[in-house]
C-alpha positions in Angstrom: 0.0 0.0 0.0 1.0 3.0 -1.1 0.4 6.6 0.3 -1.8 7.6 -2.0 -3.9 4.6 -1.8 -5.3 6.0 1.7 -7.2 8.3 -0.7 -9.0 5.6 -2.8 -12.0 3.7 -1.3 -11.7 0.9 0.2 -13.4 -2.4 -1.1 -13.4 -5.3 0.4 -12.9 -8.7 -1.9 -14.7 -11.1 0.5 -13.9 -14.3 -0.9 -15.5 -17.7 0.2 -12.9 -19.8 -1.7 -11.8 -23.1 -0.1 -10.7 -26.7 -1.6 -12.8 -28.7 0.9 -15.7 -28.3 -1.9 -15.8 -28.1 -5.4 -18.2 -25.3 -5.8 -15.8 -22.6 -4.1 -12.3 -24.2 -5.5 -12.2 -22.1 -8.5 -13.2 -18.7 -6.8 -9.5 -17.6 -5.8 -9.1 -17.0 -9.9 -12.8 -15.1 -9.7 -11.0 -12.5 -6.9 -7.9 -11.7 -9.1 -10.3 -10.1 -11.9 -12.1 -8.3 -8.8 -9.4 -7.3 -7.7 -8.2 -5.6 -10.8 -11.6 -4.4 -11.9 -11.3 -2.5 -8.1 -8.1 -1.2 -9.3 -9.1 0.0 -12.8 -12.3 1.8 -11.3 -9.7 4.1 -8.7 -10.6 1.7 -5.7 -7.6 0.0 -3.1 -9.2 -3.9 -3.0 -8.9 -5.6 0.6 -9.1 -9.3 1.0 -10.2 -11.2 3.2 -12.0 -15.1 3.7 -14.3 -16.8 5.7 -15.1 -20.1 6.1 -16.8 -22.5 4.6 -18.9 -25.5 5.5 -20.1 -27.7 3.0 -23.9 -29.4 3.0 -22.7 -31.7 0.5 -20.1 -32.9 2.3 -21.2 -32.3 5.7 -24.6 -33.7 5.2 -25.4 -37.2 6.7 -22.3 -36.7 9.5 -21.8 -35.3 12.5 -20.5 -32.6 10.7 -23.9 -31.6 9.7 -24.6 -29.3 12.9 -22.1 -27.1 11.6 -24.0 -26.5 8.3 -26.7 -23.9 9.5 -24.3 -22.0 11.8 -21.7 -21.6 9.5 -24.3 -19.2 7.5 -24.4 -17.0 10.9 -20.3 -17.2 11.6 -20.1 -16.4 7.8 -22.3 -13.6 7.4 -20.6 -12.0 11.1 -17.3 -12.7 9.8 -18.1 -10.5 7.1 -19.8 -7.9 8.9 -17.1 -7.3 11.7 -14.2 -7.2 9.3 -16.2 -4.6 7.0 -17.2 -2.4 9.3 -14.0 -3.1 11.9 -12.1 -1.9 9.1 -14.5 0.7 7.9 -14.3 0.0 4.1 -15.8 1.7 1.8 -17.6 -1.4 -0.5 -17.8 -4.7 -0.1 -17.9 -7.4 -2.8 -18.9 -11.0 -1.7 -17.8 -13.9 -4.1 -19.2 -17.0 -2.6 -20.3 -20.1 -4.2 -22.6 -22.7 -2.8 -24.4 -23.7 0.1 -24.4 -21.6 3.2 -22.1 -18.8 1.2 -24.7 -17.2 -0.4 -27.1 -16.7 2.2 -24.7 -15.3 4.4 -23.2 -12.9 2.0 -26.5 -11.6 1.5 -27.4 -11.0 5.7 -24.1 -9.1 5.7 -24.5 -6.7 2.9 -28.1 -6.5 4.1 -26.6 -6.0 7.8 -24.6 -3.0 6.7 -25.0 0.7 5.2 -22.4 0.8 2.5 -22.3 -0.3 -1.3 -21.8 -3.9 -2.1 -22.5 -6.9 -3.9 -23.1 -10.5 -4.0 -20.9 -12.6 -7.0 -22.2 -16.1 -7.0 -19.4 -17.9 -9.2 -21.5 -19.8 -10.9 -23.1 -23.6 -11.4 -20.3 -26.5 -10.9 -19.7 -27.3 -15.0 -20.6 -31.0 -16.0 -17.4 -33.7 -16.3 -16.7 -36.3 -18.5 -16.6 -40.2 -18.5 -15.2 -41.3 -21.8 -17.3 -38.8 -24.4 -20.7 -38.4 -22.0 -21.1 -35.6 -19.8 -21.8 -36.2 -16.5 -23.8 -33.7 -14.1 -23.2 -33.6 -10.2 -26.7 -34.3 -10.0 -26.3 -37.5 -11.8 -23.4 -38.4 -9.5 -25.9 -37.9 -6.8 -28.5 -40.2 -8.1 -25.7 -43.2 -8.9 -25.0 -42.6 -5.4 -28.8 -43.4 -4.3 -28.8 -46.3 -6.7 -26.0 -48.1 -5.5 -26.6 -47.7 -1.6 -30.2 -48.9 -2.8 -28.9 -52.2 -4.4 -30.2 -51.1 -7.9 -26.6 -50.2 -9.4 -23.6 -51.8 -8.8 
């Protein structure tokens, strides 16, 4: 930081991004072009995380008492360092699951500019030339635990 930064505003680049889940893994690349669109607009980007639980993942476990809270620690994460720091803007890149939500209470929470950047859909993969959805995973999952798919 420079000293003539101190005379930009201030924007937070709340990012969500973790590779516990596949839906946040990619959203560390999504914050670089944030970052330089803050830049190119006069504005000083701040970054900062949160955490990240995962219903996915978590569902089915132990793990999935975590799920709901983890909107709340999100969404106060957010909130204290925004307005601990008092920043000027605050853009939220989240991706599934509690992320979303959470961004949302904060911005809602608070009296500055901001916005919520969802990064998007998880894209389909590939077994030999077929495409293959998550959902699809999903439901091969179900089959198999119910004896119809080996």
């Amino acid at each position: 930081m420079q000293d003539a930064d101190f005379d930009k505003p201030m924007i937070a680049v709340v990012n969500t991004w973790s590779s516990v889940t596949p839906c946040n893994m990619h959203l560390d690349r999504l914050a670089a072009d944030v970052r330089a669109g803050i830049i190119a607009a006069g504005g000083y980007p701040v970054d900062f995380n949160t955490i990240v639980v995962t219903d996915g993942i978590s569902m089915g476990t132990p793990g999935m008492k975590a799920s709901l809270i983890s909107r709340e620690v999100v969404a106060d994460s957010i909130e204290l360092a925004v307005e601990g720091h008092q920043l000027d803007g605050v853009i939220c890149i989240v991706g599934c699951d509690k992320t979303i939500p959470a961004a949302a209470m904060a911005l809602a929470r608070m009296d500055i500019p901001g916005l919520v950047y969802y990064g998007g859909t998880i894209m389909p993969g590939t077994i030999g030339q077929k495409e293959v959805s998550v959902q699809e995973i999903f439901e091969a999952i179900g089959a198999h635990a119910a004896g119809a798919l080996d």
